[in-house]
N, C-alpha and C positions, 0 to 999 in steps of 0.2 A: 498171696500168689501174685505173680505179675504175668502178663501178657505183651509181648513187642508186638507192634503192627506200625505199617506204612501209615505216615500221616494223614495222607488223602482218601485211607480207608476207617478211619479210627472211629468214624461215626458206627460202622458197621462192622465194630470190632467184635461184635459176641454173636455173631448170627450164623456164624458157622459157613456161608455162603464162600469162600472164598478155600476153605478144605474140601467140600462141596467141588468144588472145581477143578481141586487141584491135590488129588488126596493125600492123607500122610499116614502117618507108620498105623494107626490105631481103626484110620475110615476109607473105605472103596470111596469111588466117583457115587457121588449125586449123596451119599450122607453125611450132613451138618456135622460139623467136631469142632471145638476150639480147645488149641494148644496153649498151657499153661507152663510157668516156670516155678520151682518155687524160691528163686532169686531172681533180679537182673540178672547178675554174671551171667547162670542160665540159661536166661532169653538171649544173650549175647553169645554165647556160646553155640548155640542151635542157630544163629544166626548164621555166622562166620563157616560153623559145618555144611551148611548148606545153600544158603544164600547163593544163585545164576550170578545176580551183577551185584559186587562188593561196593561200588559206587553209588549204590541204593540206601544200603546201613546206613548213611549219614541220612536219610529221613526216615528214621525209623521214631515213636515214642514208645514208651515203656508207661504200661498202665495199671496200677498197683489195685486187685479186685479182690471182691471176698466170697467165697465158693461156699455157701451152708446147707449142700445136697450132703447126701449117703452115698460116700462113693468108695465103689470097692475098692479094698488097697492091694494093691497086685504086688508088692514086697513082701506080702507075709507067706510065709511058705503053703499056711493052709490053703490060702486063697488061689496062688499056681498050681496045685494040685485039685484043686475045682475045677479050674479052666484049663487042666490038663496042659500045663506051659512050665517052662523052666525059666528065672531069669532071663539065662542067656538067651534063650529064643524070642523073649522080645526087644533085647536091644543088639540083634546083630545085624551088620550097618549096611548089607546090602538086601535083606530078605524081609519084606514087610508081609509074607501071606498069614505067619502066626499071628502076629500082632492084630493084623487085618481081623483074620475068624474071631480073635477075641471080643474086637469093639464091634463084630457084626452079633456075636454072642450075648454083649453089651445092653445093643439097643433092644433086642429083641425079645430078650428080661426085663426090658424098660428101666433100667440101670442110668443113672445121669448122666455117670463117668466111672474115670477111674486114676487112682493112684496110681502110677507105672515108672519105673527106673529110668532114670535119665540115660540114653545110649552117650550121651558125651563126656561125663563124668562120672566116674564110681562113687555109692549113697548119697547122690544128687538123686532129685525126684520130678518129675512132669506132672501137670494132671491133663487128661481129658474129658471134658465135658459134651456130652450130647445135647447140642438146644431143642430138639424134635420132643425129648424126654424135660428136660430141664431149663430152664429158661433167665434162674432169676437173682442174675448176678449185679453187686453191689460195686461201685467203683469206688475208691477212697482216693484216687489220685491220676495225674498225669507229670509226666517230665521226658523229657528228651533223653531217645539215649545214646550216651555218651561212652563211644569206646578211645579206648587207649591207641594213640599213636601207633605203637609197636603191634598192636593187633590189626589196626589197618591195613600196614605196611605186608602181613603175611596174606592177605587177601588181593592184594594191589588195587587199593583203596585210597584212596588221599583226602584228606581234608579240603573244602573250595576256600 
């Protein structure tokens, strides 16, 4: 699994504080999450969909982790029909409250995370991990990441 985060945050890459703040599709304000790829492309992709200032991306690293919780896989169909969800209701791109009840469902099971569908690309996968729950992830690596020219340019983005 990989993780993007801003350089100058990387030390505080897995503490969830920063979703915490600023929530995303899976955590309300004030609960820890950290967002997972299971690619670079991925993390670059979520990037570029969302990213305020695309003049940022170029400090971004890419940090290759290893997740060995129990986490529910929100792609199997039994598992949507436990959490009373449909695919499509957790990756559609303007409505985070589904998604939201789930990972408040999540912690409150004390569940780590979860396996969840990438909203940016079809049988690409995310994970979310709760640190409140879970804490105790493995890093195998660091590298800079490197997007492509042409993906810049659709951001208006430039290389310094």
């Amino acid at each position: 699994l990989w993780r993007s985060v801003a350089r100058s945050h990387a030390d505080d890459a897995f503490t969830g504080e920063g979703a915490a703040r600023f929530p995303g599709r899976y955590n309300g304000t004030g609960t820890r999450a950290v967002y997972l790829g299971d690619c670079p492309g991925g993390c670059g992709l979520e990037l570029l969909a969302s990213y305020a200032a695309p003049e940022a991306l170029m400090t971004h690293l890419l940090i290759e982790v290893e997740v060995a919780a129990a986490l529910v896989d929100l792609r199997i169909p039994r598992n949507l029909q436990r959490y009373g969800v449909t695919a499509a209701d957790l990756i559609r791109p303007d409505d985070y409250e589904v998604p939201r009840r789930v990972g408040t469902r999540l912690c409150r099971e004390r569940r780590p995370g979860a396996i969840v569908p990438a909203a940016t690309v079809a049988r690409a996968f995310n994970v979310v991990v709760y640190p409140d729950v879970w804490d105790r992830f493995v890093v195998r690596g660091r590298v800079p990441l490197a997007l492509d020219e042409r993906l810049l340019g659709l951001v208006g983005a430039e290389r310094a």
